[in-house]
C-alpha positions in Angstrom: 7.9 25.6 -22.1 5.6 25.0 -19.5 6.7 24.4 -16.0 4.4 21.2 -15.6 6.1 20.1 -18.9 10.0 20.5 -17.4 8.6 19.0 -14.7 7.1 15.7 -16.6 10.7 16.1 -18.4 12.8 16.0 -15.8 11.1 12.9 -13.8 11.4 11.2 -17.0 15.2 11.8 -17.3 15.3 10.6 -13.6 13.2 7.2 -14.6 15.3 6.7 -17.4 18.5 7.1 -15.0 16.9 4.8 -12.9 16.1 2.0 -14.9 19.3 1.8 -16.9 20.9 1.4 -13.5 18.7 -1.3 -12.6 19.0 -3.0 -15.9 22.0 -5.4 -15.3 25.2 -6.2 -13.2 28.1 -4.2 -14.2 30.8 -6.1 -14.5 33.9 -6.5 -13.4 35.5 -6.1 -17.0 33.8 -2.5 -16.7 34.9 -1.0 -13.3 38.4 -2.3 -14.4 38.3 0.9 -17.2 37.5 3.2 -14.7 40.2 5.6 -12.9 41.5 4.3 -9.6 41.9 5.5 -6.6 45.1 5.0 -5.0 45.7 3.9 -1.4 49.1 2.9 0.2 48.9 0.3 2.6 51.4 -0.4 5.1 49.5 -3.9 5.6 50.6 -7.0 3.6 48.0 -8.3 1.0 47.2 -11.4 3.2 46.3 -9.2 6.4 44.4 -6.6 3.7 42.4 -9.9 2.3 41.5 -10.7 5.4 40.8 -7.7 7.4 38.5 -6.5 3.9 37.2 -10.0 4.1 35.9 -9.5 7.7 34.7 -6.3 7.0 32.7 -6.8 4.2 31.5 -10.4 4.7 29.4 -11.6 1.9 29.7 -8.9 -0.2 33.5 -9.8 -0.9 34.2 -11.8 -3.6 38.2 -12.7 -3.6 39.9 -13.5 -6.2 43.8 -14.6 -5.7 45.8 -15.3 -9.1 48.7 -17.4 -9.8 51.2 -14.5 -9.3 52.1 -14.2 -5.8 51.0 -10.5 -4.3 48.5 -10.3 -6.6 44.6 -10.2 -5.4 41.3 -8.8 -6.5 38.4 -8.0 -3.9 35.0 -7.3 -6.0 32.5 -5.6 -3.9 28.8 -6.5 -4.6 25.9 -8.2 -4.1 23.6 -11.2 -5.6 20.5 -10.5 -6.7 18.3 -13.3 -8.2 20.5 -14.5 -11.5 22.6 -11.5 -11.8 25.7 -10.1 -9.6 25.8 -6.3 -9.5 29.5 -5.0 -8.7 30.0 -1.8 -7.2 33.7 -1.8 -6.9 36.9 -3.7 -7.5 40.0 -3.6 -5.1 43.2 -4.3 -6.4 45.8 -5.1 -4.3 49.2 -5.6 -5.5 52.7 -6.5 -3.2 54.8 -3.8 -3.1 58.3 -3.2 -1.4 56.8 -2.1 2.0 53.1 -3.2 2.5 50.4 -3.3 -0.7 49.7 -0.9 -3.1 45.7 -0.6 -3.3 44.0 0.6 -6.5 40.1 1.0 -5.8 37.7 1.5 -8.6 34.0 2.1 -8.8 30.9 1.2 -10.7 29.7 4.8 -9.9 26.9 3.5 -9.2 25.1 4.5 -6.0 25.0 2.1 -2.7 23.4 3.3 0.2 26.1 1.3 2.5 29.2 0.9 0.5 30.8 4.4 -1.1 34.2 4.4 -2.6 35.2 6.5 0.2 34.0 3.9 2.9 36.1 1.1 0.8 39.0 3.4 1.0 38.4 4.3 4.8 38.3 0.6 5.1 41.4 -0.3 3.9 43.0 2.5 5.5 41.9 1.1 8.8 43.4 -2.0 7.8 46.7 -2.8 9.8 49.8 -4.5 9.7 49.9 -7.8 11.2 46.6 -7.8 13.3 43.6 -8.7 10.4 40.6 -7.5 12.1 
C-alpha cells in the first residue's frame, strides 16, 4: 500500500471519529455505565453543590433527589436543540463528608477534563463553598 493511500486512510478514520462525536448529546443514561472515579470528600454534599456550582457556572446541571445526601452534577453544555454531557458527578452522604463518583463521556473538552472535575472537587472544602 501506498503511502498517499494510508495517508487518505487514516484522515478518513480521523473524519469518521470526528463526526460520530459530533453526531449527538451523550446522555446521561450513558456516562452512568462508565467506570467512576472515586474521590473522598471531606466536604458535605451541600458545600460540594455549591462550591461545583460556582465553579462551573452554567455548565452545571444539578439534580437533587428525594433521598436526602443524594445529588447528581451533569457537566455540559447546550448546543442549539441538543445537550452534550461530558461528565456526571455523583455525590452521595457518607459518614464523614461525601463520597464523589466522577464519570466521563470520554469525549474530548478543551476546558473541562475528568482530571480538572476531580481537581475541582478536591479543592472543594468543608464549610466555606467557594
Amino acid at each position: 500500500m501506498s503511502k498517499g493511500r494510508v495517508r487518505v486512510l487514516l484522515v478518513v478514520a480521523m473524519a469518521v471519529q470526528l463526526l460520530s462525536a459530533c453526531s449527538g448529546g451523550v446522555t446521561a443514561n450513558s456516562i452512568q455505565a462508565m467506570d467512576p472515579k472515586r474521590v473522598e470528600s471531606k466536604a458535605s454534599v451541600g458545600d460540594l453543590v455549591l462550591c461545583l456550582k460556582q465553579r462551573l457556572g452554567d455548565d452545571a446541571t444539578v439534580i437533587a433527589y428525594p433521598e436526602p445526601g443524594k445529588v447528581d452534577i451533569r457537566v455540559g453544555r447546550a448546543d442549539a436543540d441538543e445537550y452534550k454531557f461530558f461528565h456526571l458527578i455523583s455525590l452521595r452522604r457518607a459518614t464523614e463528608g461525601t463520597d464523589v463518583e466522577i464519570r466521563s463521556s470520554g469525549e474530548w473538552h478543551p476546558v473541562m477534563s475528568a482530571s480538572r472535575i476531580a481537581g475541582m472537587v478536591e479543592n472543594c472544602t468543608p464549610g466555606r463553598a467557594h
